[in-house]
C-alpha positions in Angstrom: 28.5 -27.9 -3.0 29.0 -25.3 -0.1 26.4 -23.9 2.3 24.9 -20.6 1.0 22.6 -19.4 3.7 21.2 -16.4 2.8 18.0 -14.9 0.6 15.2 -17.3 -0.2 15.8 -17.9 -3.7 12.9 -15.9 -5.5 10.6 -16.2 -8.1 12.5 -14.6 -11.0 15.6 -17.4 -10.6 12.7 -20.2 -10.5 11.8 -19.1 -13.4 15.0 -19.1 -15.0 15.4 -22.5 -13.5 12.2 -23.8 -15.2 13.1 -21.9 -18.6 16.6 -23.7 -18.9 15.2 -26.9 -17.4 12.7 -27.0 -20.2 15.2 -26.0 -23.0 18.0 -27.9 -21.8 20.5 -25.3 -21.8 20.3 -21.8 -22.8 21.6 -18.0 -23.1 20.3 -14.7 -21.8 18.9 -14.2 -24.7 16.6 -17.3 -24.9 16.0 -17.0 -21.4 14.4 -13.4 -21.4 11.9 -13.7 -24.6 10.9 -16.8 -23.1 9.8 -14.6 -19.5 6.9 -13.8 -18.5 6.1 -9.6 -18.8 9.1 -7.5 -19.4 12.8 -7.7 -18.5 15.3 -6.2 -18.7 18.5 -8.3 -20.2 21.3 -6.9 -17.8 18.9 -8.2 -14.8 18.5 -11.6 -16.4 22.6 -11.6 -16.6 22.0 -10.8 -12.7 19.6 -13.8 -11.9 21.8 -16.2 -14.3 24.9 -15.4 -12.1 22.9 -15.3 -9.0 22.3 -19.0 -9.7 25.5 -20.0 -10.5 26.7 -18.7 -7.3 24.1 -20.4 -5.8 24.8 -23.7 -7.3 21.8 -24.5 -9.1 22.8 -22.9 -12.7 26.4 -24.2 -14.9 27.5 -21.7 -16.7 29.7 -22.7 -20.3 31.5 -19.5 -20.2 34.0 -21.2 -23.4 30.7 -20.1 -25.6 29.3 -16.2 -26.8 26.8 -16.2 -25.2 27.5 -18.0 -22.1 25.3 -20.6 -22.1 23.4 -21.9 -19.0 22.3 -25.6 -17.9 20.5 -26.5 -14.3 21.6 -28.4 -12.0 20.3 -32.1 -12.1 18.0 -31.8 -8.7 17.7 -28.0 -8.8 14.5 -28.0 -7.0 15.7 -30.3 -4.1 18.7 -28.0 -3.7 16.6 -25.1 -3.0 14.6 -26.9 -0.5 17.2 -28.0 1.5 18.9 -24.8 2.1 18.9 -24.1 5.7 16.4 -21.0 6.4 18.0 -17.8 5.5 16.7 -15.1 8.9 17.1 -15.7 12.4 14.5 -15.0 15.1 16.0 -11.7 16.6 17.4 -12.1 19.8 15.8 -10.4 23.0 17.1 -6.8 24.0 19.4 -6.8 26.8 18.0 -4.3 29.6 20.6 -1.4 29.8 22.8 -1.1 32.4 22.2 1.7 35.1 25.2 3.9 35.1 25.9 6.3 37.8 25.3 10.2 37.3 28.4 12.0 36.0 29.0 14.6 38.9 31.9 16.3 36.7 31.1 18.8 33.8 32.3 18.1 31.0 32.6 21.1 29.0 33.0 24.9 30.0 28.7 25.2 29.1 27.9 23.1 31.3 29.7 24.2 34.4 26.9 27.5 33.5 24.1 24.8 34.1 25.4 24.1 37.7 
């Protein structure tokens, strides 16, 4: 499996996780009426293939629907992704220039 550092994985995918985890496999279909509150299906398409791409969904695309399986060990793959934001580094101090002496346009040889 490769390295995806990035987002935290968030709570609609864990859900998702947990639906197809408890059914086995299923499709977008199953997975949305079994949601909690409202959803929208295009956006559970969204987290399916977000979890494909991040390796803890298979995806059957051979079937209509697609149907969708979990990774065995789903859970532990999530934990051990490596953290996904970087303490920002400290500003460098800028860098004292000197004055320009020329003008640089015909306006502000009127400033002079």
């Amino acid at each position: 499996m490769r390295n995806n550092a990035g987002r935290p994985v968030g709570a609609r995918i864990r859900e998702v996780l947990e639906i197809t985890e408890a059914r086995g496999q299923a499709n977008t279909t199953e997975i949305r009426l079994a949601m909690k509150g409202y959803v929208e299906s295009a956006n559970v398409g969204k987290y399916c293939s977000r979890a494909v791409g991040l390796g803890l969904l298979t995806a059957d695309r051979t079937q209509h629907p697609i149907v969708y399986s979990p990774m065995p060990g789903w859970r532990d793959l999530i934990d051990a992704r490596p953290p996904s934001r970087r303490l920002p580094e400290p500003k460098k101090e800028p860098v004292s220039r000197p004055a320009w002496s020329m003008a640089n346009s015909v306006f502000a040889l009127g400033a002079a």
